[in-house]
mmCIF entry with sequence, helices, sheets and N, C-alpha, C, O atoms, coordinates in Angstrom:
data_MODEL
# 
_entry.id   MODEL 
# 
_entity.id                         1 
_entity.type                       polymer 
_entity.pdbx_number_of_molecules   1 
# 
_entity_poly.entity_id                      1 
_entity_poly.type                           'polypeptide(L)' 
_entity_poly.nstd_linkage                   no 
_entity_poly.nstd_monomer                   no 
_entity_poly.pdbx_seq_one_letter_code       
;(UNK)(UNK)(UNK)(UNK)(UNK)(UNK)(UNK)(UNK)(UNK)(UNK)(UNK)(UNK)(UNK)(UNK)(UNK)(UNK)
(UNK)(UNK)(UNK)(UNK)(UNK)(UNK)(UNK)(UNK)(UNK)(UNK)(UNK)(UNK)(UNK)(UNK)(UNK)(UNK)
(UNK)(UNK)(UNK)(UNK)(UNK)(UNK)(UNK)(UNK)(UNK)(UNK)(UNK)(UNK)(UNK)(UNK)(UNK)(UNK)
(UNK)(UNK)(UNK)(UNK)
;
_entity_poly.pdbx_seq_one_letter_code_can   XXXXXXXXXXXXXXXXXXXXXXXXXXXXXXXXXXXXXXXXXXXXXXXXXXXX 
_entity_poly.pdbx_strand_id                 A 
# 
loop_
_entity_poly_seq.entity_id 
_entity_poly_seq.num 
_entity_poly_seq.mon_id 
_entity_poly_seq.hetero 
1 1  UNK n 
1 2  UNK n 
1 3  UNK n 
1 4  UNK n 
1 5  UNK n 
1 6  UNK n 
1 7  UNK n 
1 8  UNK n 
1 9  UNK n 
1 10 UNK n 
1 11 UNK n 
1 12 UNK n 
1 13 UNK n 
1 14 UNK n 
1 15 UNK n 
1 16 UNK n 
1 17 UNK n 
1 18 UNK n 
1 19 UNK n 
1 20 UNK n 
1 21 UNK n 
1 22 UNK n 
1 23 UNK n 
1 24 UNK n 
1 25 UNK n 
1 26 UNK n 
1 27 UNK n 
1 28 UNK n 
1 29 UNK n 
1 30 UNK n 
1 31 UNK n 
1 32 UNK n 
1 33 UNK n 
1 34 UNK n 
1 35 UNK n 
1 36 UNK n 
1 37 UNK n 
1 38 UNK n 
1 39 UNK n 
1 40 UNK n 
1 41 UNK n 
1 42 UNK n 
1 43 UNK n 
1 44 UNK n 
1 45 UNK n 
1 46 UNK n 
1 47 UNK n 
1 48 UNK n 
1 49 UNK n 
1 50 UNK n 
1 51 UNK n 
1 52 UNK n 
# 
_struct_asym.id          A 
_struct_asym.entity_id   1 
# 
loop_
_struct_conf.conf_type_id 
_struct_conf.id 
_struct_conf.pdbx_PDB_helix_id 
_struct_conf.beg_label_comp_id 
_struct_conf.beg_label_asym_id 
_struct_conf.beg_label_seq_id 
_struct_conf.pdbx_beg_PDB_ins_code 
_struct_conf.end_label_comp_id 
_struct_conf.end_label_asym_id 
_struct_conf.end_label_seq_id 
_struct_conf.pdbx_end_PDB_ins_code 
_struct_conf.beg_auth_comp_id 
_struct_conf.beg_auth_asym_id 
_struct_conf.beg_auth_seq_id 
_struct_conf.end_auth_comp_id 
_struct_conf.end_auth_asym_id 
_struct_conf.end_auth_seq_id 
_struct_conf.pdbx_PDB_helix_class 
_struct_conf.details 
_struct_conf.pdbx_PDB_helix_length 
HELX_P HELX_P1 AA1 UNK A 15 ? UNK A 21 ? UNK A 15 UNK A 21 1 ? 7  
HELX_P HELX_P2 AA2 UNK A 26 ? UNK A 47 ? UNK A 26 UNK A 47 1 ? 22 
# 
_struct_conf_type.id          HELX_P 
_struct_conf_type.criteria    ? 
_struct_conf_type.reference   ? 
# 
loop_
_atom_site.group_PDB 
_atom_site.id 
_atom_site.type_symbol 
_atom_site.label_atom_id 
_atom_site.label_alt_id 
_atom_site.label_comp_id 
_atom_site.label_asym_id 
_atom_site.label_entity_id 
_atom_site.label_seq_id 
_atom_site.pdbx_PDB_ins_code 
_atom_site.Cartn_x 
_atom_site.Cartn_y 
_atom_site.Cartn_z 
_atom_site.occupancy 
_atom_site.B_iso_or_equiv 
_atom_site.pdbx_formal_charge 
_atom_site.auth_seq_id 
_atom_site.auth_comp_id 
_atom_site.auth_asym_id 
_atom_site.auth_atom_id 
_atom_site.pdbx_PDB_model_num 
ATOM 1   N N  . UNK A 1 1  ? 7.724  45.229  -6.698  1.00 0.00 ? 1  UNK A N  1 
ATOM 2   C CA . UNK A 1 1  ? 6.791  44.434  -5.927  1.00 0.00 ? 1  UNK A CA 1 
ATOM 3   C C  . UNK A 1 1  ? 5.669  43.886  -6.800  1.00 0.00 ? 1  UNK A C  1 
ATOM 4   O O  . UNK A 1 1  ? 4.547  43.811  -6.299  1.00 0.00 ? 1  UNK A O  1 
ATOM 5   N N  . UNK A 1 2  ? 5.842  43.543  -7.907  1.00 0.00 ? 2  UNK A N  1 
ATOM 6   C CA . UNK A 1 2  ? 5.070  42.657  -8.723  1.00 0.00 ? 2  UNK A CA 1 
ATOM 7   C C  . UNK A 1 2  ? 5.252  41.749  -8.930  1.00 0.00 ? 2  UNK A C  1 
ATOM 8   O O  . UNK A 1 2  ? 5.086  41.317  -10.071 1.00 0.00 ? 2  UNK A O  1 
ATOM 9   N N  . UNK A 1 3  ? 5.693  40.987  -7.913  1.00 0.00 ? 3  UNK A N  1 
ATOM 10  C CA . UNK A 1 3  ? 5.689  39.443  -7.709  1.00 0.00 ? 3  UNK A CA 1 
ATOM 11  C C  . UNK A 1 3  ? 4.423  39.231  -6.589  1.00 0.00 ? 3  UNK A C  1 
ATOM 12  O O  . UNK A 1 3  ? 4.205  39.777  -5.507  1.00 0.00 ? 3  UNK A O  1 
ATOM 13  N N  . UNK A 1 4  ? 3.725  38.231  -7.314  1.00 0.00 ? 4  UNK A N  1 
ATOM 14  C CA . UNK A 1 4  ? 2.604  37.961  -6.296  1.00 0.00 ? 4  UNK A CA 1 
ATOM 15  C C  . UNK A 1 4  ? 2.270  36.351  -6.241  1.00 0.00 ? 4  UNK A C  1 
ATOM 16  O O  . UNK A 1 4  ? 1.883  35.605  -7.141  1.00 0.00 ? 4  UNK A O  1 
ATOM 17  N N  . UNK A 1 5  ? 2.649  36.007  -4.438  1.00 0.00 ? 5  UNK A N  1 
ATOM 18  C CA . UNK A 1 5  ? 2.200  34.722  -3.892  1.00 0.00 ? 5  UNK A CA 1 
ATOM 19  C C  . UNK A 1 5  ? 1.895  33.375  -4.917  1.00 0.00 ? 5  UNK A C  1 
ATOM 20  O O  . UNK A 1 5  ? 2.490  32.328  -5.174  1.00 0.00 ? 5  UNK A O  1 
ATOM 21  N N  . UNK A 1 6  ? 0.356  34.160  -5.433  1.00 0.00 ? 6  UNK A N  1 
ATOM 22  C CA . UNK A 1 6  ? -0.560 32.965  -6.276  1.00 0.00 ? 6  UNK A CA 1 
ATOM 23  C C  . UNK A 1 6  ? -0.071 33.265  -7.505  1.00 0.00 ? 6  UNK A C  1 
ATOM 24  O O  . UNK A 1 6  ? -1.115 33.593  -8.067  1.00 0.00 ? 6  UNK A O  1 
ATOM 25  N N  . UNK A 1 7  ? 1.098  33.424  -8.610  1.00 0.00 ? 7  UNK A N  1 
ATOM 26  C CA . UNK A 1 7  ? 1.391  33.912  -9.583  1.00 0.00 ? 7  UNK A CA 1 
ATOM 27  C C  . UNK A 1 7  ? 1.249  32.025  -10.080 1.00 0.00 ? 7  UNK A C  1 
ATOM 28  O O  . UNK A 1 7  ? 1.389  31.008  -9.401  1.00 0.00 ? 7  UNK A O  1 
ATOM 29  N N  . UNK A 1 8  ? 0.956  32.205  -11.367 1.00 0.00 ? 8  UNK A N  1 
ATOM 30  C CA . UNK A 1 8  ? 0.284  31.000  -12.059 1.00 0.00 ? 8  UNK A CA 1 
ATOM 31  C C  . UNK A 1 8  ? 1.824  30.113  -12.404 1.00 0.00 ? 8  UNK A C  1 
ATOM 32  O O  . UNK A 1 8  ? 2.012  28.932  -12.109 1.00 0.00 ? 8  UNK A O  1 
ATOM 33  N N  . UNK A 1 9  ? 2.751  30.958  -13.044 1.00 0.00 ? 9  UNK A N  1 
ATOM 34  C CA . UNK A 1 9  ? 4.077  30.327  -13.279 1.00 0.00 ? 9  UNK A CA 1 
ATOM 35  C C  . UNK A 1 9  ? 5.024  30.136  -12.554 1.00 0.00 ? 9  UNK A C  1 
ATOM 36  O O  . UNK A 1 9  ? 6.118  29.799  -13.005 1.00 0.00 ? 9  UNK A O  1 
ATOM 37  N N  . UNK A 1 10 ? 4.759  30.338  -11.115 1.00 0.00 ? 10 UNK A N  1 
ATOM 38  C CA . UNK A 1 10 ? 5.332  30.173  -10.162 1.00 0.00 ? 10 UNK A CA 1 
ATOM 39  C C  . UNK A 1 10 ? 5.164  28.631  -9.276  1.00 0.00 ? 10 UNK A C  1 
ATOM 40  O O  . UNK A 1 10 ? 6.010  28.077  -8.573  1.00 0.00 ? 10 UNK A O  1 
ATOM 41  N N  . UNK A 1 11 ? 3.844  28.219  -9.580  1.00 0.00 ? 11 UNK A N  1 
ATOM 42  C CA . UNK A 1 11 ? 3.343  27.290  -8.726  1.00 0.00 ? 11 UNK A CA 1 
ATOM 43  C C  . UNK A 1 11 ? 2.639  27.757  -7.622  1.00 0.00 ? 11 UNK A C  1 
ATOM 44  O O  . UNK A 1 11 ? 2.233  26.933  -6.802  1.00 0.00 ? 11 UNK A O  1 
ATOM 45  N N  . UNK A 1 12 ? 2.453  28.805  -7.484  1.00 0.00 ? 12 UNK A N  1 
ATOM 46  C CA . UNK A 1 12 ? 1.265  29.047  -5.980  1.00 0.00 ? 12 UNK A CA 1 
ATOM 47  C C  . UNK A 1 12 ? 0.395  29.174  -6.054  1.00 0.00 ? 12 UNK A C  1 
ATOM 48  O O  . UNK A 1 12 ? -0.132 28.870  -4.984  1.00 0.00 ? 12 UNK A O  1 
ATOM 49  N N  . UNK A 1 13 ? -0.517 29.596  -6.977  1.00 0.00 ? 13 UNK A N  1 
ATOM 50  C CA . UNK A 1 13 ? -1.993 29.338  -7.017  1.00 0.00 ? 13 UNK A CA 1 
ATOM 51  C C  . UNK A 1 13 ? -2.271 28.509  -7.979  1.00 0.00 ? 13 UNK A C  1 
ATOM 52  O O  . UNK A 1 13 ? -3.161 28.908  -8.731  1.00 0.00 ? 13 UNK A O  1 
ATOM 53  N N  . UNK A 1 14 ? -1.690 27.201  -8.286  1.00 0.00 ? 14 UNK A N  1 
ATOM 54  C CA . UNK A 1 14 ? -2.210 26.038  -9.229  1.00 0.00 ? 14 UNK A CA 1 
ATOM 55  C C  . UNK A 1 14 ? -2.572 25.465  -8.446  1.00 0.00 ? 14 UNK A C  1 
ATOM 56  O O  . UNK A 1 14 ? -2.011 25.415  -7.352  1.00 0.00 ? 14 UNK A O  1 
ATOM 57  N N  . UNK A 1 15 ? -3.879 24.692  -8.807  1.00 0.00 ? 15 UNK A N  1 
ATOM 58  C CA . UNK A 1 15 ? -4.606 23.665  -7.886  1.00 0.00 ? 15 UNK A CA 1 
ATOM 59  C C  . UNK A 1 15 ? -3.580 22.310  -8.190  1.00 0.00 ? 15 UNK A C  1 
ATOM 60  O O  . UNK A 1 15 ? -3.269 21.469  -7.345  1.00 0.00 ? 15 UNK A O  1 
ATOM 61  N N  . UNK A 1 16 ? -3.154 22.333  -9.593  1.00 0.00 ? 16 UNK A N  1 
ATOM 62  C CA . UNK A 1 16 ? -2.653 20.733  -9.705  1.00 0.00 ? 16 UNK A CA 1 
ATOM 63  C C  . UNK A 1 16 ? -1.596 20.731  -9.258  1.00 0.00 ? 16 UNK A C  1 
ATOM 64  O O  . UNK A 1 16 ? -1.104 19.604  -9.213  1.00 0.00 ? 16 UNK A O  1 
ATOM 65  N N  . UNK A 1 17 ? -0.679 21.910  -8.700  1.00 0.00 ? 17 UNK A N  1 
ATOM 66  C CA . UNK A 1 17 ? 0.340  21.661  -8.074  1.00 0.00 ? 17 UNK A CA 1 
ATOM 67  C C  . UNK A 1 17 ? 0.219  21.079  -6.335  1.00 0.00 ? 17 UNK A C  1 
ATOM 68  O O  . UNK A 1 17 ? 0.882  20.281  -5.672  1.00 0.00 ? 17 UNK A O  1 
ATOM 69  N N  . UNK A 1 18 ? -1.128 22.047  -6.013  1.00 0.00 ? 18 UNK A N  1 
ATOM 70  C CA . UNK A 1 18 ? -1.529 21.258  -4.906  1.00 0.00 ? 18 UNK A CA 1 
ATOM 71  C C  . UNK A 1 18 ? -1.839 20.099  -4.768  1.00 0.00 ? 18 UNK A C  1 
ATOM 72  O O  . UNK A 1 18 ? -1.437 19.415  -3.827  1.00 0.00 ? 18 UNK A O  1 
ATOM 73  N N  . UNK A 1 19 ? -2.828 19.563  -5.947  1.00 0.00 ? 19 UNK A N  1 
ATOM 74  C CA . UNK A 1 19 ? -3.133 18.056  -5.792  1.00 0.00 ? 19 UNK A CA 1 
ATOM 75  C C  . UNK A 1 19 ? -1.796 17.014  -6.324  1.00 0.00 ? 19 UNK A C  1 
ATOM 76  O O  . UNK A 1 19 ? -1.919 15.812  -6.559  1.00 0.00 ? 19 UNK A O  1 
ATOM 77  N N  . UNK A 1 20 ? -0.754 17.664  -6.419  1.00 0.00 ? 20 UNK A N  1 
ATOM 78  C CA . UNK A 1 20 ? 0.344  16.664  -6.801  1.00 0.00 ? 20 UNK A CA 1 
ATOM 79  C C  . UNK A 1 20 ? 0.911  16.329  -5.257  1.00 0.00 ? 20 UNK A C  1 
ATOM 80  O O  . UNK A 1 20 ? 1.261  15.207  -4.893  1.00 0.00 ? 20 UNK A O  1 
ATOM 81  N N  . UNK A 1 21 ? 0.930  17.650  -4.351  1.00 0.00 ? 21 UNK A N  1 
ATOM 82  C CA . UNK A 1 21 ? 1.700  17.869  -3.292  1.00 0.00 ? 21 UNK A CA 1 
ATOM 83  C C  . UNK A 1 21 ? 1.284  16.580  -2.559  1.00 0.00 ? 21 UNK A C  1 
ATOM 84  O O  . UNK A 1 21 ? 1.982  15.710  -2.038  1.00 0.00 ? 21 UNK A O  1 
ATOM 85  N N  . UNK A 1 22 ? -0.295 16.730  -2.687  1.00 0.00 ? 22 UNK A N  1 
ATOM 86  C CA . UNK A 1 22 ? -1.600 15.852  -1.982  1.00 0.00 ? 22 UNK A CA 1 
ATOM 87  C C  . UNK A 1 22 ? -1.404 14.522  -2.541  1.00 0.00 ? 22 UNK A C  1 
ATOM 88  O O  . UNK A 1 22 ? -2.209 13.651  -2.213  1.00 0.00 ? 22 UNK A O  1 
ATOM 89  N N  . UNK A 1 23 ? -1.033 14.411  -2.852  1.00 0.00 ? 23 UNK A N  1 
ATOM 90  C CA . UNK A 1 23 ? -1.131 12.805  -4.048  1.00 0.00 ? 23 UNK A CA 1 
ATOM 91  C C  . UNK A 1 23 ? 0.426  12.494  -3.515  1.00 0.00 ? 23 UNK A C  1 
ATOM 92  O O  . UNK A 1 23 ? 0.299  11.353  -3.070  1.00 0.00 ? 23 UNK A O  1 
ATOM 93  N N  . UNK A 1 24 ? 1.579  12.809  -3.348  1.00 0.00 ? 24 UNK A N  1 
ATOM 94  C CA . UNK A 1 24 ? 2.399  12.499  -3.197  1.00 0.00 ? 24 UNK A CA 1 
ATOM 95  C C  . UNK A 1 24 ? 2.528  12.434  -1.537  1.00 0.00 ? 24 UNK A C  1 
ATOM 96  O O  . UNK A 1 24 ? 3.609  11.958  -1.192  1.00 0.00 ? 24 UNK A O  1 
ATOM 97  N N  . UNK A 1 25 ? 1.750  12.770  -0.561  1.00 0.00 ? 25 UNK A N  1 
ATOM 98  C CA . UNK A 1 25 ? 1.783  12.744  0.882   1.00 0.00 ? 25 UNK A CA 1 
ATOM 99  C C  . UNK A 1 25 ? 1.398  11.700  1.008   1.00 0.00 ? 25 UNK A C  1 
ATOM 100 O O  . UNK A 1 25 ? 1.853  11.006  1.917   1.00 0.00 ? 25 UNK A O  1 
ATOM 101 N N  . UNK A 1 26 ? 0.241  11.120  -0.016  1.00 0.00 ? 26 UNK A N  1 
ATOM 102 C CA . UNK A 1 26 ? -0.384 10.431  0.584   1.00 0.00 ? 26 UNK A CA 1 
ATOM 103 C C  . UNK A 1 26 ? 0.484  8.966   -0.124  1.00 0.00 ? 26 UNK A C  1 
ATOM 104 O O  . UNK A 1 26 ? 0.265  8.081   0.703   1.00 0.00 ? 26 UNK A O  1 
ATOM 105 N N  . UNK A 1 27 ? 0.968  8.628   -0.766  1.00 0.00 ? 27 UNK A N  1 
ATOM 106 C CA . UNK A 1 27 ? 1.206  7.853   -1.140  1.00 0.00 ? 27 UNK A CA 1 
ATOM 107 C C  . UNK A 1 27 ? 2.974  7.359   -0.543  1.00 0.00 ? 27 UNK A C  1 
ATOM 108 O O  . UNK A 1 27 ? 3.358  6.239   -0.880  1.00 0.00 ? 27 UNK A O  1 
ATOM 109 N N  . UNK A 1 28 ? 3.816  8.144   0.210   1.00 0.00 ? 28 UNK A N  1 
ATOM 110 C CA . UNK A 1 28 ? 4.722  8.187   1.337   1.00 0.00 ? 28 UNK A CA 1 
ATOM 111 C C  . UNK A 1 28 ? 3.618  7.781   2.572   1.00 0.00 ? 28 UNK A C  1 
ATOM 112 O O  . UNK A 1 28 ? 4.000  6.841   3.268   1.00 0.00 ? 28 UNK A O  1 
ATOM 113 N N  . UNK A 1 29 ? 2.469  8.295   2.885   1.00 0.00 ? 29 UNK A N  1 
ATOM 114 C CA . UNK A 1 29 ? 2.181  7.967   3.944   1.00 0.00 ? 29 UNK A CA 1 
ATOM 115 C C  . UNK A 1 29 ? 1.830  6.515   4.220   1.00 0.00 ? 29 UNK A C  1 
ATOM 116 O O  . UNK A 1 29 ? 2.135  5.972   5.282   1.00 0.00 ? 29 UNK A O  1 
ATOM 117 N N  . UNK A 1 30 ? 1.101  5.823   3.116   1.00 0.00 ? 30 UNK A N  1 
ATOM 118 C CA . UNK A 1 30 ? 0.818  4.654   2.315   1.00 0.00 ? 30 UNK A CA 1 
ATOM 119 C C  . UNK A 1 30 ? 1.547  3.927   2.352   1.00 0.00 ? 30 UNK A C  1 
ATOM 120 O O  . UNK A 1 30 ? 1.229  2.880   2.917   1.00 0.00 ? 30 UNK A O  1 
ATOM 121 N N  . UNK A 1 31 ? 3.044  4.050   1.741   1.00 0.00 ? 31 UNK A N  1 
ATOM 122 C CA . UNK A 1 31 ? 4.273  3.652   1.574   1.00 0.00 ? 31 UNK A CA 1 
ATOM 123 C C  . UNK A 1 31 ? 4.756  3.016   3.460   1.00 0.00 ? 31 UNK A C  1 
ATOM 124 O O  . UNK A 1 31 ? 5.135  1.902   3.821   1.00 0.00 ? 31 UNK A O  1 
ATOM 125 N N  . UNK A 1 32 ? 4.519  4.268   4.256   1.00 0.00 ? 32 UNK A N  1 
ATOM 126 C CA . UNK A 1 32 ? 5.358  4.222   5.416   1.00 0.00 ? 32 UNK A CA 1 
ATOM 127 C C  . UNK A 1 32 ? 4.894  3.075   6.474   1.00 0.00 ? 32 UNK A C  1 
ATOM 128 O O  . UNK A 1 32 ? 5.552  2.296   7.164   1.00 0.00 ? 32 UNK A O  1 
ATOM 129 N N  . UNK A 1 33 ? 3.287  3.315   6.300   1.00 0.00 ? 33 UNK A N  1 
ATOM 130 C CA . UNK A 1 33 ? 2.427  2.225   6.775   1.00 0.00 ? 33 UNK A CA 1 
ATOM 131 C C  . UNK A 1 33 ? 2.407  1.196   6.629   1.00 0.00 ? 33 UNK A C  1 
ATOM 132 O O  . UNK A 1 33 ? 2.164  0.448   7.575   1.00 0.00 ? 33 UNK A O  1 
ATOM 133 N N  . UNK A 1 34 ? 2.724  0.597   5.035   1.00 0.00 ? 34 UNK A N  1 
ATOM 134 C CA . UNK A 1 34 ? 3.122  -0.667  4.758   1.00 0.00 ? 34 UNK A CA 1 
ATOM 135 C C  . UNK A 1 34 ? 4.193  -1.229  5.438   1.00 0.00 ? 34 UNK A C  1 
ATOM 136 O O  . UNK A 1 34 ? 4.248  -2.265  6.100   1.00 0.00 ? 34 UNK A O  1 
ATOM 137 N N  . UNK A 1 35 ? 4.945  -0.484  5.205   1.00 0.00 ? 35 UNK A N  1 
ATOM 138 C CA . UNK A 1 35 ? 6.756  -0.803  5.621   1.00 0.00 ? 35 UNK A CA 1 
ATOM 139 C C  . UNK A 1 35 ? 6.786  -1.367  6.877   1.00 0.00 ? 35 UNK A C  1 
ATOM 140 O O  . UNK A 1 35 ? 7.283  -2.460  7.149   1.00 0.00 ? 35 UNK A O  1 
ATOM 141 N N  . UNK A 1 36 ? 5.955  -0.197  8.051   1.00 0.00 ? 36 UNK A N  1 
ATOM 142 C CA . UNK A 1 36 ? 5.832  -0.270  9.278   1.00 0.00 ? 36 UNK A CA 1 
ATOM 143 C C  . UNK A 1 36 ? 5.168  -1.855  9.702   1.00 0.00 ? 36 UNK A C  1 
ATOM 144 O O  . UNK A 1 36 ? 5.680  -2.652  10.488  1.00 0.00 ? 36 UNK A O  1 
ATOM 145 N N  . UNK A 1 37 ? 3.955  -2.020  8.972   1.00 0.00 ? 37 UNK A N  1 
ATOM 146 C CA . UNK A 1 37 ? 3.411  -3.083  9.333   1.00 0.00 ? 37 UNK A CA 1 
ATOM 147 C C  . UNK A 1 37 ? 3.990  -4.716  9.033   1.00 0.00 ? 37 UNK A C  1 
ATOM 148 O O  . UNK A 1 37 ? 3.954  -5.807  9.602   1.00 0.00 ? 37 UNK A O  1 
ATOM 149 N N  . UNK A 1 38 ? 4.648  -4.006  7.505   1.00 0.00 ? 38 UNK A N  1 
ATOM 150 C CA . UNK A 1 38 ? 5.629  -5.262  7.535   1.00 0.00 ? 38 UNK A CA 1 
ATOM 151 C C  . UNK A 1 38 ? 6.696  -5.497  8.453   1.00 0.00 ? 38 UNK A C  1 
ATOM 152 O O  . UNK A 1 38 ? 6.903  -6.697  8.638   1.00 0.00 ? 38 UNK A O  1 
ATOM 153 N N  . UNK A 1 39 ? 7.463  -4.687  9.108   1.00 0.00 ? 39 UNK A N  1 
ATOM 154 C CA . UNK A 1 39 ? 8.416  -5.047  10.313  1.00 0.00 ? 39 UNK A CA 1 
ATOM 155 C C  . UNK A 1 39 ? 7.580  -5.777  11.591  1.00 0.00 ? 39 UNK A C  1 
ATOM 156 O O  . UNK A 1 39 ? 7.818  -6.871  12.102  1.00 0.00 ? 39 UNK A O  1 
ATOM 157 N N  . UNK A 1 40 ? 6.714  -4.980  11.873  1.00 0.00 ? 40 UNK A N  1 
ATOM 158 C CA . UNK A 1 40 ? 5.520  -5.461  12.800  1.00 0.00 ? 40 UNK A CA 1 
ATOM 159 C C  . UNK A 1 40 ? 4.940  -7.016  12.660  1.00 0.00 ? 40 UNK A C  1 
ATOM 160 O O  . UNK A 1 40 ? 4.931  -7.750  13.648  1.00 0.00 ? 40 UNK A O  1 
ATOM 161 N N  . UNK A 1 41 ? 4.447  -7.475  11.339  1.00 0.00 ? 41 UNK A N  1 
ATOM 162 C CA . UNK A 1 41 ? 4.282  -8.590  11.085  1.00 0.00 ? 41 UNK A CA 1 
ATOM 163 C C  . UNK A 1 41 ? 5.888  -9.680  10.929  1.00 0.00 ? 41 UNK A C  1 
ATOM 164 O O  . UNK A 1 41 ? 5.892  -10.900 11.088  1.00 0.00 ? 41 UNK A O  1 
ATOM 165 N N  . UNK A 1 42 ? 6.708  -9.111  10.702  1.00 0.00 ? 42 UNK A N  1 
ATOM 166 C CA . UNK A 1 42 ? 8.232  -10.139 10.962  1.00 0.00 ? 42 UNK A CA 1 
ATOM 167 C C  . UNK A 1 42 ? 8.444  -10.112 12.626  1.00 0.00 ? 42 UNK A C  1 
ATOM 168 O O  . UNK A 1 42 ? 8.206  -11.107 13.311  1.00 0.00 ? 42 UNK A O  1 
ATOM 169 N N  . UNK A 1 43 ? 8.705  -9.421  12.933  1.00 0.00 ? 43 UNK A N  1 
ATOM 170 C CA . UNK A 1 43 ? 8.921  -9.324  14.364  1.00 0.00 ? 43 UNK A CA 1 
ATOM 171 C C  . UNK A 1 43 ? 7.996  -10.346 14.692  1.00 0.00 ? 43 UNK A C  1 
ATOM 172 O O  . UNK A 1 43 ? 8.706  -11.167 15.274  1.00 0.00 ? 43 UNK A O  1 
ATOM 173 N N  . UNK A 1 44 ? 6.510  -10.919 14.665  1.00 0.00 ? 44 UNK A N  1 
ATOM 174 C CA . UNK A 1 44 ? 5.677  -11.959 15.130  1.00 0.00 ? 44 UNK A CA 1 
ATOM 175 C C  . UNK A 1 44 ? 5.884  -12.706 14.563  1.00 0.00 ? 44 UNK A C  1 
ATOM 176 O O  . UNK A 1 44 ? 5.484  -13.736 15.107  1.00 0.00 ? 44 UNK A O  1 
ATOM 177 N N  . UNK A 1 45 ? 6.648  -13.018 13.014  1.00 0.00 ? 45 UNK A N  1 
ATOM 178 C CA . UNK A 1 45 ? 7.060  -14.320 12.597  1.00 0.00 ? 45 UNK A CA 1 
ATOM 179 C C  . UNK A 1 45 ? 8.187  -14.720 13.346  1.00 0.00 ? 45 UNK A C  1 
ATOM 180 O O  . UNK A 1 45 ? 8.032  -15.773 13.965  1.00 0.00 ? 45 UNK A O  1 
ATOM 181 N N  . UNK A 1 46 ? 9.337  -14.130 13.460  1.00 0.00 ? 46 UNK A N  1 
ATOM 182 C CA . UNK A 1 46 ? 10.549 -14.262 14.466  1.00 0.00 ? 46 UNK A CA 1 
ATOM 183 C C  . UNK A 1 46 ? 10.148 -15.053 16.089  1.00 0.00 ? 46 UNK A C  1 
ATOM 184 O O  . UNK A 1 46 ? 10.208 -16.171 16.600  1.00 0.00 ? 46 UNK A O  1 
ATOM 185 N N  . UNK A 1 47 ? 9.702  -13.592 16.467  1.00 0.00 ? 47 UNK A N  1 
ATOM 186 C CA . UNK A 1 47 ? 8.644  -14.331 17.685  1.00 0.00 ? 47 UNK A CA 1 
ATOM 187 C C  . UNK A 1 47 ? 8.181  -15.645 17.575  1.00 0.00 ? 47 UNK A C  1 
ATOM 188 O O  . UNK A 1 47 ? 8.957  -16.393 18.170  1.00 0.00 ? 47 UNK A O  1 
ATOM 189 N N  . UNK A 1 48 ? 7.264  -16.230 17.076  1.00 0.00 ? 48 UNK A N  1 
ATOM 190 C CA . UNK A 1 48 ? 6.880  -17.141 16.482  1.00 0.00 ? 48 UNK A CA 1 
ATOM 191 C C  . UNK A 1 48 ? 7.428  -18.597 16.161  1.00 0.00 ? 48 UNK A C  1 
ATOM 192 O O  . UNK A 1 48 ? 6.792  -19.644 16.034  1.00 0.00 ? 48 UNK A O  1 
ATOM 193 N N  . UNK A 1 49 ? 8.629  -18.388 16.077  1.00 0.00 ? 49 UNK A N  1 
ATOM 194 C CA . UNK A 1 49 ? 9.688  -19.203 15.234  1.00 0.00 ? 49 UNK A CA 1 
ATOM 195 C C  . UNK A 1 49 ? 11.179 -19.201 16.093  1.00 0.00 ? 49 UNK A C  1 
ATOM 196 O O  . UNK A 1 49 ? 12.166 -19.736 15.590  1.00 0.00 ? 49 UNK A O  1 
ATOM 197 N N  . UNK A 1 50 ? 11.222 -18.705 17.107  1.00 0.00 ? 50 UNK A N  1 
ATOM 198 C CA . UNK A 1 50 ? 12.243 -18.885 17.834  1.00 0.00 ? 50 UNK A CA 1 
ATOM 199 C C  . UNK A 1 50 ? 12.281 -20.236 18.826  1.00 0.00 ? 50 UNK A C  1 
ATOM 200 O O  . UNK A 1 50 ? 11.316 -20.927 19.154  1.00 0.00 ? 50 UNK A O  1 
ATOM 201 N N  . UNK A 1 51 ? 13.466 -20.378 19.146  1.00 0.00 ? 51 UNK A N  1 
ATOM 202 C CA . UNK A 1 51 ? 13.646 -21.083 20.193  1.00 0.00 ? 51 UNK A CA 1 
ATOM 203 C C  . UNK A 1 51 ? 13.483 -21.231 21.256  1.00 0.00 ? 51 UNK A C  1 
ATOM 204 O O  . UNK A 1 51 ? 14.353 -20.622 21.878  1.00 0.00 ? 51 UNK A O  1 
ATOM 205 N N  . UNK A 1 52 ? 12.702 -21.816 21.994  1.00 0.00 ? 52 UNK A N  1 
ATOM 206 C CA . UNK A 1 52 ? 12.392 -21.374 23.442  1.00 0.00 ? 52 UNK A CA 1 
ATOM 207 C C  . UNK A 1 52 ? 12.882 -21.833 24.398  1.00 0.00 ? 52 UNK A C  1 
ATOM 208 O O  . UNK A 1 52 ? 12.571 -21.414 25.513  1.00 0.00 ? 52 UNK A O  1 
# 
């Protein structure tokens, strides 16, 4: 039982492994938002541009 949680070579108590975790959420979340808004903004060009 000398394995412990925050062990340094493990990755659990490194902060920069956390701020990678953090840096990479946010930049999928970033990512997803764009994406989203770009369908959102075609859908009103379509709209827009159809036949009526």
């Amino acid at each position: 039982m000398s394995e412990r949680a925050d062990d340094p070579e493990r990755g659990g108590g490194s902060e920069s492994w956390k701020e990678r975790g953090v840096a990479l959420r946010v930049f999928v979340y970033v990512f997803a938002t764009h994406l989203f808004a770009g369908f959102i903004w075609i859908l009103f060009y379509v709209g827009e541009h159809a036949k009526k």
